[in-house]
matplotlib code that plots the C-alpha trace (Angstrom):
import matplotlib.pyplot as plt

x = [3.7, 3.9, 3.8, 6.7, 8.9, 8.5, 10.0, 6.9, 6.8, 8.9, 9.1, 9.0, 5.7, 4.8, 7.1, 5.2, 1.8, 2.4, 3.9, 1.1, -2.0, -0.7, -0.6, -4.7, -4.7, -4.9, -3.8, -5.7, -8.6, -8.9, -9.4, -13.3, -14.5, -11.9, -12.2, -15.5, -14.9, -11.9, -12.8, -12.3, -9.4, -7.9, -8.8, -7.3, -3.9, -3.1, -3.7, -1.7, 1.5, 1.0, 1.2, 4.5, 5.7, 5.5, 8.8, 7.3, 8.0, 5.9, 2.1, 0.8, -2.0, -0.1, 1.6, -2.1, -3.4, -0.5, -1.6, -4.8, -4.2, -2.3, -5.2, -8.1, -5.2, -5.1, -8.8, -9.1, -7.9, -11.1, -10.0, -12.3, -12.3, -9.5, -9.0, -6.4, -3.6, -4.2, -4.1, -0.7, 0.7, -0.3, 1.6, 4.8, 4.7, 4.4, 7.1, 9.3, 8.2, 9.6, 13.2, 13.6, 12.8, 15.0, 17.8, 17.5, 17.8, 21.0, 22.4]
y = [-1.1, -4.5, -6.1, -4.1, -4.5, -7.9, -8.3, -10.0, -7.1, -4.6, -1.1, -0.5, -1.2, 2.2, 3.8, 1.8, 2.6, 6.9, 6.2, 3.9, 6.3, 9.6, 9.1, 8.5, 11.8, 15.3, 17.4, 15.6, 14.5, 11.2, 11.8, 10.2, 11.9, 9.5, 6.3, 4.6, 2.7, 3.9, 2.1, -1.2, 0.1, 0.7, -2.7, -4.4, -2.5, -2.4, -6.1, -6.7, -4.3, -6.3, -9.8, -8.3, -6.8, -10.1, -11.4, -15.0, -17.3, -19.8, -19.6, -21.1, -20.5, -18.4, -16.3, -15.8, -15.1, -12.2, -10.8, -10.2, -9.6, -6.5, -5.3, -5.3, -3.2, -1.2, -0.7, 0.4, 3.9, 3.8, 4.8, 6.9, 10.5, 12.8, 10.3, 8.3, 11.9, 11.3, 7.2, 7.9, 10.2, 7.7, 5.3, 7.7, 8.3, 4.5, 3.8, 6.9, 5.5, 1.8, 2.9, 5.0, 2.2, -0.1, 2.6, 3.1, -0.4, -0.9, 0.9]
z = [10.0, 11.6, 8.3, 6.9, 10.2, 9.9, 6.5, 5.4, 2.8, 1.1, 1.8, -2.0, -1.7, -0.7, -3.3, -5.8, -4.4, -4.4, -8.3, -9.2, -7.8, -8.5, -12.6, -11.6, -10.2, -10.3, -7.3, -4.3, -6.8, -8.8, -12.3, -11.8, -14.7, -16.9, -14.9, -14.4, -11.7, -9.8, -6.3, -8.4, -9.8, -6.7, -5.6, -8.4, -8.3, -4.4, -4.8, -7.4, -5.3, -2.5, -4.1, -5.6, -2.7, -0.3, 0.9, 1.6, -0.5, -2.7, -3.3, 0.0, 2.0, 4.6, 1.9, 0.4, 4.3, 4.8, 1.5, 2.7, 5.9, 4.9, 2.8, 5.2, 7.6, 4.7, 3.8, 7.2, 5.8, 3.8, -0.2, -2.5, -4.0, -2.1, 0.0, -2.1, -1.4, 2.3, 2.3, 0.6, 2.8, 5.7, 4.0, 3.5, 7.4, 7.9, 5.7, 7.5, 10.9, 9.3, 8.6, 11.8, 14.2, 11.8, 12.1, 16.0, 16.6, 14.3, 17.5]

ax = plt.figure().add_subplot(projection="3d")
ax.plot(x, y, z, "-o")
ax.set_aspect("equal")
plt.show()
């Protein structure tokens, strides 16, 4: 959450995360049996949200360090199998969490 409160990344992120994943799945399952290698998949794509979603500017080394700063915080929630429903729903919570602490400090 740290890294959405501090404006380091959009919120969209997690939007674009739960629209990304869930056309790779069916119910709470990944669709295993039509992607070969869906860990590296996974990989591959929340890198390539997250690159998008950073609010820094340029191509520097501490825009690159946020990047992947955020990803090891996020493969903390360890991915695979039924996993991915609950890793988004964690996220959806996060990003609830995000806009309530935003809106009780507005006032």
């Amino acid at each position: 959450m740290r890294f959405l409160k501090a404006g380091e990344f959009s919120s969209s992120f997690v939007i674009n995360v739960d629209a990304e994943f869930s056309k790779m799945m069916i119910g709470n399952d990944l669709l295993s049996e039509k992607i070969s290698d869906p860990d590296s998949i996974f990989k591959t794509e929340l890198l390539r949200l997250l690159r998008r979603s950073c609010e820094m500017d340029g191509e520097d080394k501490s825009r690159t360090q946020k990047i992947n700063e955020f990803k090891n915080s996020l493969k903390q929630l360890q991915i695979g199998g039924r996993e991915l429903a609950n890793f988004i729903s964690a996220l959806r919570i996060i990003r609830f969490l995000d806009r309530e602490v935003k809106y009780l400090n507005a006032y």
